[in-house]
C-alpha positions as CSV (number, residue, x, y, z in Angstrom):
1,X,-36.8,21.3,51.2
2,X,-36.0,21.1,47.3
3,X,-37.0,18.5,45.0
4,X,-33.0,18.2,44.8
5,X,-32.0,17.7,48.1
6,X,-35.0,15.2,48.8
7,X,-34.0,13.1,45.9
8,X,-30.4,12.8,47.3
9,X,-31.6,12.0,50.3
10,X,-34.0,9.2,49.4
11,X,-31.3,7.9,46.9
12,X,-28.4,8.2,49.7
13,X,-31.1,6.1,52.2
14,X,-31.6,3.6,48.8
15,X,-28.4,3.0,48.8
16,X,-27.7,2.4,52.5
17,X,-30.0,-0.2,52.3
18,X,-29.6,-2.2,49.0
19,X,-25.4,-1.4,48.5
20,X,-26.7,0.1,45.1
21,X,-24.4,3.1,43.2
22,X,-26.4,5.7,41.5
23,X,-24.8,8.3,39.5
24,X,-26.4,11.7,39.2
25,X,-27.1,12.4,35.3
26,X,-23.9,14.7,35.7
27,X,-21.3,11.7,36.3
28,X,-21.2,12.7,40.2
29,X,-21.3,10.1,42.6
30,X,-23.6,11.2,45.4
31,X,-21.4,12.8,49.0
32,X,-20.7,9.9,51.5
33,X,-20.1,7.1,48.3
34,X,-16.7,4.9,49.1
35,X,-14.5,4.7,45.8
36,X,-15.6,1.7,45.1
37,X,-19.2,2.4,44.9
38,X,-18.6,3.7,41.2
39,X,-20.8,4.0,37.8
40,X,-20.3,1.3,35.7
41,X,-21.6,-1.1,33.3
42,X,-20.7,-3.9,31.8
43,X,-21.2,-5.3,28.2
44,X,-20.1,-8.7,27.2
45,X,-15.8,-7.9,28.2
46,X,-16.0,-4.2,28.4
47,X,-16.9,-2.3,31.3
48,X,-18.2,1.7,30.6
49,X,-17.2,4.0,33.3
50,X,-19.0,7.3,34.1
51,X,-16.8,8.5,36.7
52,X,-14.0,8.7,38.3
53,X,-14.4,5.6,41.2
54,X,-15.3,3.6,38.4
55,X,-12.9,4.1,36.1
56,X,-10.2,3.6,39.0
57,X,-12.0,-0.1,40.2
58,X,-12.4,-1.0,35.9
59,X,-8.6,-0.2,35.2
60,X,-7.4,-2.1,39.0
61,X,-9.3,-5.0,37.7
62,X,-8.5,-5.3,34.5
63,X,-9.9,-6.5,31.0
64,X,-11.4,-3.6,28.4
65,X,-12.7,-0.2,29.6
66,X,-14.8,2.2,27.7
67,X,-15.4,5.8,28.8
68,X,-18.9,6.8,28.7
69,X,-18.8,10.4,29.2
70,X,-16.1,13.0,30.5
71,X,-14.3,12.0,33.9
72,X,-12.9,14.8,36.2
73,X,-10.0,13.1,38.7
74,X,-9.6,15.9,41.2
75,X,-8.0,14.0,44.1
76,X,-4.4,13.2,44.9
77,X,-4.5,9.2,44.2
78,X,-3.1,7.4,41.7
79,X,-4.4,4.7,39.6
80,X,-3.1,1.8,40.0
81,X,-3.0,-0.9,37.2
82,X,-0.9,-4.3,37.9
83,X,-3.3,-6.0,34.7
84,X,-3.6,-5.9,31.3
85,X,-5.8,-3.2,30.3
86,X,-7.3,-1.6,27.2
87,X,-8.4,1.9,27.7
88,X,-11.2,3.4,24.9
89,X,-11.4,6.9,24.9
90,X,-14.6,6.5,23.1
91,X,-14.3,10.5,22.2
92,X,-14.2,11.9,25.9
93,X,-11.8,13.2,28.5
94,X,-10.4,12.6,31.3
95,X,-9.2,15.2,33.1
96,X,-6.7,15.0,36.2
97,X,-7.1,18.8,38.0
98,X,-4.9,17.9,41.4
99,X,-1.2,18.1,41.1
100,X,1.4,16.8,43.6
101,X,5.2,16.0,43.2
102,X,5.4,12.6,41.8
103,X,1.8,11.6,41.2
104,X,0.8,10.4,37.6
105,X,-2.8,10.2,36.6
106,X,-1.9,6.1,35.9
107,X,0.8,3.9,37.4
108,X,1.6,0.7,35.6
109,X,3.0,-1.9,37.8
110,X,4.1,-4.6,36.6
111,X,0.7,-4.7,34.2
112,X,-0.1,-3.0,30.7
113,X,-2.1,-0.3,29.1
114,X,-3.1,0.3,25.6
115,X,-5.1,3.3,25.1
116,X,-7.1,3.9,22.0
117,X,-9.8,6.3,20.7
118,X,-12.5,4.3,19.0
119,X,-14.8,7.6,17.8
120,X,-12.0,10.7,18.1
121,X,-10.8,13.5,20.4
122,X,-10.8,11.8,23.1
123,X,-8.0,13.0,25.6
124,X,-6.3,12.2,28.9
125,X,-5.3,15.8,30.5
126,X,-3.0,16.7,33.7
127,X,-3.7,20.3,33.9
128,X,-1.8,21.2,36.8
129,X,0.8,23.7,36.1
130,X,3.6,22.4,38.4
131,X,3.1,18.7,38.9
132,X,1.1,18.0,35.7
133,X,2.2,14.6,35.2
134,X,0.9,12.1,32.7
135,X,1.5,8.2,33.0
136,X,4.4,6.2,34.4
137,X,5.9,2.6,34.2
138,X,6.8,1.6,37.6
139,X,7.1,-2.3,38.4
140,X,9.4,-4.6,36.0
141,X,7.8,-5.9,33.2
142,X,5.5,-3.3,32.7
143,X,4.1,-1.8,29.4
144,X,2.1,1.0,27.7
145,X,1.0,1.3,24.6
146,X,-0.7,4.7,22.5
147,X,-2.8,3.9,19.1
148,X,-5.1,6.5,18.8
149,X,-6.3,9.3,20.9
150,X,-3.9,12.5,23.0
151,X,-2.0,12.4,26.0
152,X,-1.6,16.0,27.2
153,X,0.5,17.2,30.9
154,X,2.1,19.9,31.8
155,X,5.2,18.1,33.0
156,X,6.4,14.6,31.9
157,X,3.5,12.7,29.7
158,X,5.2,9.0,29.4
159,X,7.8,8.3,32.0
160,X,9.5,5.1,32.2
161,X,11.3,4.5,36.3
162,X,14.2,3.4,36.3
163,X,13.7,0.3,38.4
164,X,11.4,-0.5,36.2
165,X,13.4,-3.3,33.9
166,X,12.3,-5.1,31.4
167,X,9.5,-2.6,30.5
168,X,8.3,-1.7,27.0
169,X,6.4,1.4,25.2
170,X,5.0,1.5,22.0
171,X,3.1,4.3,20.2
172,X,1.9,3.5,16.8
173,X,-0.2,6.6,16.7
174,X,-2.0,8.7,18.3
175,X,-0.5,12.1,20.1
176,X,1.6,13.1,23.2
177,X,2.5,16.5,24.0
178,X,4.2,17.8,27.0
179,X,3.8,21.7,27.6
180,X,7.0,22.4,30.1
181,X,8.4,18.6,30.2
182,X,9.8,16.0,28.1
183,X,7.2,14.0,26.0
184,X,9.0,10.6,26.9
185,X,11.1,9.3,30.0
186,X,13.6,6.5,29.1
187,X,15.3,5.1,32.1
188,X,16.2,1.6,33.2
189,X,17.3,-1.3,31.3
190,X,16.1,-4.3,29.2
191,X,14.2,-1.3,28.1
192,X,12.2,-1.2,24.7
193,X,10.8,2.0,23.0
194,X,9.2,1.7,19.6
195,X,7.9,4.7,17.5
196,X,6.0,3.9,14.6
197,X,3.8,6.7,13.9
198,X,2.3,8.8,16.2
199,X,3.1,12.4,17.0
200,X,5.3,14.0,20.0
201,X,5.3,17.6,20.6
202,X,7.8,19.0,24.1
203,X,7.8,22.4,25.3
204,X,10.8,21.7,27.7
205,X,14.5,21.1,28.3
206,X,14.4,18.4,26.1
207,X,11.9,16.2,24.3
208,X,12.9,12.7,24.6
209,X,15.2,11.8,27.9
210,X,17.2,8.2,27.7
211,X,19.6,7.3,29.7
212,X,20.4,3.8,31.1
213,X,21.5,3.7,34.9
214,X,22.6,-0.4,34.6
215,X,24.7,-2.4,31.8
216,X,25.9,-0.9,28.7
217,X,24.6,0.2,25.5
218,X,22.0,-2.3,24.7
219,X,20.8,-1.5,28.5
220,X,18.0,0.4,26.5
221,X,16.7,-0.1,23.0
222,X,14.9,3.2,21.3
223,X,13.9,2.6,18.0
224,X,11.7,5.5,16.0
225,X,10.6,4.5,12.4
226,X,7.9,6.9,11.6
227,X,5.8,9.2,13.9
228,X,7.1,12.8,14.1
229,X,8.8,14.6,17.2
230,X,8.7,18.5,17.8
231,X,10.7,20.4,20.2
232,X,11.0,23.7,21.6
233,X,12.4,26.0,23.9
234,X,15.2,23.7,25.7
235,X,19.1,23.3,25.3
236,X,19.3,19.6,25.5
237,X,17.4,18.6,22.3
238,X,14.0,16.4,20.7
239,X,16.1,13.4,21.9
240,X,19.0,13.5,24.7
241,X,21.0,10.3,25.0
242,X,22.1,10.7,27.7
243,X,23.8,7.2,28.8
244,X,23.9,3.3,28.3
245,X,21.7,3.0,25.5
246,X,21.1,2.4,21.6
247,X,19.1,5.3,19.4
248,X,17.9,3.7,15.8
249,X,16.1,6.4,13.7
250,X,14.8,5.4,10.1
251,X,11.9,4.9,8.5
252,X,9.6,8.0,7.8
253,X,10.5,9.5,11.4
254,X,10.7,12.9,11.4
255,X,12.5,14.7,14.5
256,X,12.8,18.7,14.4
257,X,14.2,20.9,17.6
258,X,14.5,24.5,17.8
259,X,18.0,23.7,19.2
260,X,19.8,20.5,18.4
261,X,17.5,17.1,17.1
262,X,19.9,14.6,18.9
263,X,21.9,15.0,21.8
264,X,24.8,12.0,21.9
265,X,26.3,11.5,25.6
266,X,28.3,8.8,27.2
267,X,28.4,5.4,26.3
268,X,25.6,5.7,23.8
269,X,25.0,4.6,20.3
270,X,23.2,6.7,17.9
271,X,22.1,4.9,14.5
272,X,20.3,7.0,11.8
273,X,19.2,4.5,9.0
274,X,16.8,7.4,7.7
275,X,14.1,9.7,8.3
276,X,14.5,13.3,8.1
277,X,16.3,15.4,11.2
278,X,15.7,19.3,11.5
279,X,17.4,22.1,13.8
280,X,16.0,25.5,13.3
281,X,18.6,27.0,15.7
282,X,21.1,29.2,14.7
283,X,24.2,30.3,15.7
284,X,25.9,27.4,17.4
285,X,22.9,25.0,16.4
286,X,23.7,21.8,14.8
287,X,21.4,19.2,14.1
288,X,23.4,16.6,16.1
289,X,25.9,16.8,18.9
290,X,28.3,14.1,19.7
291,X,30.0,14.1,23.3
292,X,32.2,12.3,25.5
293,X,32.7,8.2,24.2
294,X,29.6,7.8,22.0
295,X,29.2,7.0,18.9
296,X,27.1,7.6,15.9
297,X,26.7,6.2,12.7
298,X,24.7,7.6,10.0
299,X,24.0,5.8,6.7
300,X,21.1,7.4,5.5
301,X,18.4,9.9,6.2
302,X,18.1,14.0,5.7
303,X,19.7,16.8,7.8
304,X,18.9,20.2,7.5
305,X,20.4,22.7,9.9
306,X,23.0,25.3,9.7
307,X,25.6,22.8,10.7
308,X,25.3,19.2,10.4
309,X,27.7,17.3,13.1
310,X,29.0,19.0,16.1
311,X,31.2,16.5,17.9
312,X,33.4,16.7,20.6
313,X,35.4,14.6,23.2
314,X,36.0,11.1,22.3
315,X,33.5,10.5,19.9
316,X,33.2,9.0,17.1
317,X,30.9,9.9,14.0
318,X,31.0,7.6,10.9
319,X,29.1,8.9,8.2
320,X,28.5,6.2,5.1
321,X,25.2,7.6,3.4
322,X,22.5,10.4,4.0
323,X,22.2,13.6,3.0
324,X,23.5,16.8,4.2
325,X,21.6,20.0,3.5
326,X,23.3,22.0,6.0
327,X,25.6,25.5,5.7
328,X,29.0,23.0,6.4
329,X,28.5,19.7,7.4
330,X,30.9,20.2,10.5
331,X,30.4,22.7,13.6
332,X,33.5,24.8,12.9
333,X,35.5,24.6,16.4
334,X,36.1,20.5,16.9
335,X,36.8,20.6,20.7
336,X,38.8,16.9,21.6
337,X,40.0,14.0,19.7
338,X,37.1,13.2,18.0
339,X,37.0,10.7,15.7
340,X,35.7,11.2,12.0
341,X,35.4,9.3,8.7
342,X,33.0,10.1,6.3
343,X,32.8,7.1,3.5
344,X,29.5,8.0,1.6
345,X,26.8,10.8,1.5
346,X,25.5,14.0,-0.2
347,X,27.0,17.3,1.3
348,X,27.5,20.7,0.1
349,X,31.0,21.4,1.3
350,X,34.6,19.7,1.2
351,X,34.5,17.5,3.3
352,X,37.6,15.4,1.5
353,X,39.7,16.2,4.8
354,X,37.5,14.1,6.8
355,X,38.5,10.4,4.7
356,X,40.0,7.8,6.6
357,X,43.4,8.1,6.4
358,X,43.1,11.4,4.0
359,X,42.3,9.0,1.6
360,X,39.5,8.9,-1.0
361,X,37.3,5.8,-0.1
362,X,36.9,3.5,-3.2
363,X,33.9,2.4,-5.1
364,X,31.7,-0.3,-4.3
365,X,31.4,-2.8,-7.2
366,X,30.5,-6.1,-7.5
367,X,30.9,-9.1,-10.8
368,X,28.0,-11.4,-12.1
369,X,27.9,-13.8,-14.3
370,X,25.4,-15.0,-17.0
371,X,24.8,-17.5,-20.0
372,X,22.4,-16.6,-22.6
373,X,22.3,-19.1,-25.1
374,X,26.2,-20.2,-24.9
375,X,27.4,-16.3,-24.6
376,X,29.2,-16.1,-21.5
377,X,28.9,-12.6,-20.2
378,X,30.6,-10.8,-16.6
379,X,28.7,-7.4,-16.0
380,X,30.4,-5.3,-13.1
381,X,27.8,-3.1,-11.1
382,X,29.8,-0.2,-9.6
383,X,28.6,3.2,-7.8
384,X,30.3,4.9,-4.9
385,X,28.7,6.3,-1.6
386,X,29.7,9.6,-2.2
387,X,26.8,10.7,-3.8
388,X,29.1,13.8,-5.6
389,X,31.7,11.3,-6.8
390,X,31.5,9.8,-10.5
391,X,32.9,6.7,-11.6
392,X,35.2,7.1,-14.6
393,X,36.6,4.1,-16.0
394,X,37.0,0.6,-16.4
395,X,39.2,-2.3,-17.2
396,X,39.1,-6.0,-17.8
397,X,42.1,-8.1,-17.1
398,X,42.5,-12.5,-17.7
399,X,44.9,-14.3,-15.7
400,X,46.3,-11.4,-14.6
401,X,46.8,-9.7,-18.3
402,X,45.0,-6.8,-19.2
403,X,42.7,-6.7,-22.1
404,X,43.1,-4.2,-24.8
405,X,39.6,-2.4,-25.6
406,X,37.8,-4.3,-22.7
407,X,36.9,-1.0,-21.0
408,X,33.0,-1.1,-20.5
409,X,30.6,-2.8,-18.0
410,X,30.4,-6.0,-19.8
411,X,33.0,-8.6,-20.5
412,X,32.2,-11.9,-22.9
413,X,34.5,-14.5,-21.7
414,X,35.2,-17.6,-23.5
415,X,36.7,-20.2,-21.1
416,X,37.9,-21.1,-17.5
417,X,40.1,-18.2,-16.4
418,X,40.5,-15.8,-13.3
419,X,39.1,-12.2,-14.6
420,X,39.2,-9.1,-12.6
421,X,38.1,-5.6,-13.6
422,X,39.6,-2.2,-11.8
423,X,36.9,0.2,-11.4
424,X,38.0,4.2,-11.3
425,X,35.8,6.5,-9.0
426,X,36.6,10.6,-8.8
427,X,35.6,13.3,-6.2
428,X,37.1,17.1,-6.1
429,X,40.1,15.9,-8.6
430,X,40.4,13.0,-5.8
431,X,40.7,9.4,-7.3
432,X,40.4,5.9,-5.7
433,X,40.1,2.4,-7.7
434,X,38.6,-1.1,-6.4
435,X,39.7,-4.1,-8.0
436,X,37.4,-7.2,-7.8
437,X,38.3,-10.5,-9.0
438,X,35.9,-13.2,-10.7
439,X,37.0,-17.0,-10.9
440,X,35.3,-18.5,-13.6
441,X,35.8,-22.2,-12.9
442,X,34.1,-25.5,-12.8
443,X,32.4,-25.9,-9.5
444,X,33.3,-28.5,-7.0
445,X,30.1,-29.5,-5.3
446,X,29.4,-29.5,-1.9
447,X,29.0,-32.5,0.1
448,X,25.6,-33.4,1.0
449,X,24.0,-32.2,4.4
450,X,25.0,-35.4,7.1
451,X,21.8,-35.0,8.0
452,X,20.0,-35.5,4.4
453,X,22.7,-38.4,3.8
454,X,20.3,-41.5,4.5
455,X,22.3,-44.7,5.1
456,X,25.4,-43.6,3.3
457,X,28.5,-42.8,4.9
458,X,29.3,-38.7,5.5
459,X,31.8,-37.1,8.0
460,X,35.4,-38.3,7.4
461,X,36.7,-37.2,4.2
462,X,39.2,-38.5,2.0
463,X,41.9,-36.9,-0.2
464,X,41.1,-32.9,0.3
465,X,44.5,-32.1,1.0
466,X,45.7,-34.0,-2.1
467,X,42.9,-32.6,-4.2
468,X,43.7,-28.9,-3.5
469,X,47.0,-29.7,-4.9
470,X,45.6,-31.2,-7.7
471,X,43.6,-28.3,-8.3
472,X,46.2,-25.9,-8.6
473,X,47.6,-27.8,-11.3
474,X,44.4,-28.1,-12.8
475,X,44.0,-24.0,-12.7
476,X,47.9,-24.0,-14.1
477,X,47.4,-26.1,-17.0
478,X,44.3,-23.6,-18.1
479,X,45.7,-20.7,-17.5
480,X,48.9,-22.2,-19.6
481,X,46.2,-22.9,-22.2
482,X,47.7,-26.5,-21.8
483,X,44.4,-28.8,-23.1
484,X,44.3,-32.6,-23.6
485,X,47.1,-32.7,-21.0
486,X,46.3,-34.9,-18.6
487,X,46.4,-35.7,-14.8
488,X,46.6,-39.1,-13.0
489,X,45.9,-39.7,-9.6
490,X,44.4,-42.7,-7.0
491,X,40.9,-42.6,-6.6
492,X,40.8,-42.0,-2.9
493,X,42.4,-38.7,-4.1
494,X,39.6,-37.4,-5.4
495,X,37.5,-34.3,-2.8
496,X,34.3,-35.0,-0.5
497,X,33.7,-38.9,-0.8
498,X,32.2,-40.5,1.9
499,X,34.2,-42.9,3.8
500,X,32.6,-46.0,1.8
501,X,32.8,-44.7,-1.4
502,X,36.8,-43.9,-0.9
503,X,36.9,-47.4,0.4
504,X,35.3,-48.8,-2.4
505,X,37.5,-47.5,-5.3
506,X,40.8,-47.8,-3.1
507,X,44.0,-48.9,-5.7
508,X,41.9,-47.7,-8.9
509,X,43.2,-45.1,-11.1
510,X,42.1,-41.7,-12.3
511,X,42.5,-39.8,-14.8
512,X,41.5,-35.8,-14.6
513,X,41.9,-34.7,-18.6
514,X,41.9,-31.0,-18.8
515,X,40.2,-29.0,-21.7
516,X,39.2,-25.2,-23.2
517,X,35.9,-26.2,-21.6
518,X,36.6,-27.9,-18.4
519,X,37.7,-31.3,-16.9
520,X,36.6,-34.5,-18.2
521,X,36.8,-37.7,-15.2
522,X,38.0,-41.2,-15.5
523,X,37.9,-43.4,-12.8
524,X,38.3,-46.9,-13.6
525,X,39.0,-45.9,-17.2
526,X,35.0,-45.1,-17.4
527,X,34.0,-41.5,-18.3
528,X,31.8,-40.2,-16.0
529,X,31.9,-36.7,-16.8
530,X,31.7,-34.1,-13.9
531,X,33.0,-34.9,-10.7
532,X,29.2,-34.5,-9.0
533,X,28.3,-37.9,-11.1
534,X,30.5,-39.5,-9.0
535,X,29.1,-38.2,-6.0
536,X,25.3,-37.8,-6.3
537,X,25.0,-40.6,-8.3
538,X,27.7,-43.2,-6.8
539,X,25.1,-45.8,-6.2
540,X,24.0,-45.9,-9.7
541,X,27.6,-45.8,-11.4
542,X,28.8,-48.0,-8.3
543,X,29.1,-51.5,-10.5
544,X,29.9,-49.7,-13.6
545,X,32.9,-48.1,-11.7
546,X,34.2,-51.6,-10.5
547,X,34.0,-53.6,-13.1
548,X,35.1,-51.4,-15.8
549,X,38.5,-52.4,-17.0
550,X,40.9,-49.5,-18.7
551,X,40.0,-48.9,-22.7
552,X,36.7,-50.3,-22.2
553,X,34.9,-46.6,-22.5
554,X,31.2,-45.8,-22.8
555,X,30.6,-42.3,-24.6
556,X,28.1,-40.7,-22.8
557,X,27.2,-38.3,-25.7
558,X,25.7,-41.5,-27.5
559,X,21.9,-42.0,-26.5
560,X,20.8,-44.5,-23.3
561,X,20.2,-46.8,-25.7
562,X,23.4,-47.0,-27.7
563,X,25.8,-47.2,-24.5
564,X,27.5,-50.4,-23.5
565,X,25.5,-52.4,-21.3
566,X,27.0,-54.0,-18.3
567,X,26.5,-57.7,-18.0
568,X,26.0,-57.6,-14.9
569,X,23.6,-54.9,-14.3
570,X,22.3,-55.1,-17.5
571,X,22.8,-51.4,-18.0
């Protein structure tokens, strides 16, 4: 007999008596050794496996698992894990040899998994050439998550079931690759998929597969802002939207396909925000394809491909930003009643034909306002989507009139008036114009939250309907350059006072005096100046206000000190 076979023996009869596992120094677990007699050892909350028995009983039971050496699964089970789980790497392997229809190395049911690779190159394999399958979200409420570390199958490496709702995956780094299948799975709904860096290589059909089988297009939720995604070899794509569900793709992601970088399918929503999107195909290649009722909308990010948009059926592209580095931004034979408008972006071709309503879209341009030292200055900030199209003029107008010379960015205006500027944009001897207006008024303060208001009065309201009236005579005499007129009205006439306040000053008179600067008040014959005084400061002015009698005027541009003092107050 061997020194070998003696030592199993007397450790096999060691065992039989104490219930101890022994691992060989090769990671086997000695012939005749249940599952759950497994190497492992714990440390404070993680648990280091040394073979396969005990990695299955670590991950069942939850908590932090650390590999301690490479980990050959050569049998048909899967692991179960129905807890939360964090799965170290630590720089080894674990290698899954036996393949079967349907069986993943890990099942997730209705528990979590984050893998992570605390010293590098560690690696989960499925090796088999036909049923190479990597990990799978089963029960609802499941997740998985990649940070560092690869994820290698033959067949599908992330699946998501679809009874599985209400499931998650994220990969923030890390790498996933997929020799014959997809990378990535998507099925279900209250589904959530977030990309953040990472990388993603599929040799198969299609890269990414999501499709929704319940609700509508927020049944599933795929967001990809960084990370890069490599396809080859299949017809279908890097990503295939297949059905029920919303693609967002910005950021730094990157997403190339030796065929098409997007497929768009039924009832699905594609937004690209950014990134950069690559087909290497030729021929009938296009970096997207739009089909049946979906519908995508791109405002920013690269394409490069020899066409751009290939769309078909019912679908309906709307393209306000990004850029188009593509032979024509169109696949030439539009099959359907698509449906097309192009507002903004960078493109190589004409694609003026493709306007809403054959029209050029105008410019976007806004007004602002400032005061430096007294100089009263409206700046309009224009630029147009089209990337191509230049902006070419503008003009000023007051109250309607335009303004000789008054053709630059800048206006200095020099009292209360409605201004508006028209803003010229051209593209391929195409024109369009956008007008915007500026009121330059005295502001009417809001009325104070109710539930900031203390132990005043808010909620009812007196006089708004008479004081929008009022206001458009107010605006009338300015804009008829009619100063020192005057306005007279009751004081419960007067906008946003409280209930008590209105009450208060019931049957006293108003008077609104217009001038080049604005509106001096008088209630009571007392100038109070802005209307706000009367508001935010009622309780001060409040016996002021009612015991004021007309002619008897304080000027408020004297000092504190040299004002009329009330005898009562003693203010």
């Amino acid at each position: 007999m061997n020194k070998k076979k003696l030592l199993a023996l007397v450790l096999a009869a060691l065992m039989s008596v104490s219930g101890l596992t022994i691992a060989f120094a090769d990671g086997t677990v000695p012939a005749g050794s249940a599952p759950a007699a497994a190497a492992m050892k714990s440390s404070g909350d993680a648990v280091t496996v040394t073979d396969a028995a005990g990695l299955a009983a670590a991950l069942e039971a939850g908590g932090t698992v650390i590999l301690g050496r490479d980990i050959l699964m050569d049998t048909k089970y899967d692991i179960s894990i129905q807890k939360d789980v964090v799965l170290d790497l630590n720089g080894y392997t674990i290698t899954k040899s036996y393949g079967d229809s349907n069986h993943f190395i890990f099942v997730i049911e209705g528990g979590s998994l984050t893998v992570e690779d605390s010293k590098g190159n560690g690696r989960i394999e499925a090796i088999d050439e036909d049923y190479g399958y990597g990990i799978q979200l089963r029960g609802s409420g499941s997740s998985f998550e990649l940070r560092s570390g690869t994820i290698q199958t033959t067949q599908e490496t992330v699946d998501i079931y679809g009874a599985a709702l209400n499931s998650s995956v994220k990969i923030s780094g890390g790498t996933l690759i997929s020799t014959k299948g997809s990378v990535l799975g998507v099925r279900g709904s209250g589904t959530a998929v977030e990309i953040t860096g990472g990388e993603m290589t599929s040799g198969g059909q299609g890269g990414v597969y999501i499709s929704g089988f319940y609700g509508g297009t927020d049944s599933i939720q795929f967001t990809m802002t960084g990370g890069k995604l490599t396809h080859s070899g299949g017809i279908n794509g890097a990503i295939q939207l297949a059905q029920n569900a919303t693609v967002t793709i910005g950021g730094t992601a990157e997403i190339e396909s030796t065929d098409k970088a997007v497929l768009v399918q039924s009832n699905a929503i594609l937004n690209i925000e950014g990134g950069k999107l690559t087909s290497s195909g030729t021929d009938t290649s296009s970096v997207i394809r739009c089909t049946d009722n979906s519908t995508t909308n791109i405002s920013g990010g690269t394409f490069s491909g020899r066409y751009g948009v290939d769309t078909g059926g019912t679908a309906s592209v709307n393209i306000s930003g990004g850029t188009f580095d593509a032979y024509t931004t169109f696949f030439p034979s539009i099959l359907g009643n698509p449906s097309i408008q192009i507002t903004g972006g960078k493109f190589k071709d004409d694609i003026s034909q493709y306007f809403p309503d054959q029209k050029m879209p105008a410019p976007e341009v806004t007004v602002t306002f400032s005061d430096s030292d007294g100089v009263l200055t409206l700046t309009a900030h224009a630029f147009h989507r089209l990337t191509e199209a230049r902006i070419t003029s503008y003009q000023w107008y007051k109250n309607g009139i335009m303004l000789d010379g008054e053709t630059g960015t800048t206006l200095t205006v020099d009292g209360y008036a409605t201004y508006s500027v028209v803003v010229q944009a051209e593209y391929k001897n195409m024109t369009s114009e956008r007008t915007v207006v500026y009121d330059y008024r005295e502001a009417v303060p809001e009325p104070p939250d109710s539930e900031e208001s203390g132990d005043r009065e808010y909620g009812d309201y007196y006089g708004n309907e008479k004081w929008d009236e009022v206001k458009k005579e107010i605006a009338k005499l300015i804009e008829d350059e009619e100063f020192g007129e005057t306005i007279e009205m009751s004081a419960t006439g007067l906008p946003y006072f409280p209930s008590s306040v209105a009450r208060a000053l019931k049957g006293y008179d108003i008077t609104l005096e217009v001038r080049k600067n604005g509106v001096t008040y008088k209630v009571n014959g007392l100038e109070i100046g802005s209307i706000d005084k009367i508001w935010y400061e009622f309780e001060e002015l409040e016996t002021e206000l009612l015991t004021e009698t007309p002619g008897d005027e304080e000027d408020f541009s004297k000092p504190a000190d040299e004002n009329k003092t009330n005898p009562s107050t003693g203010r």
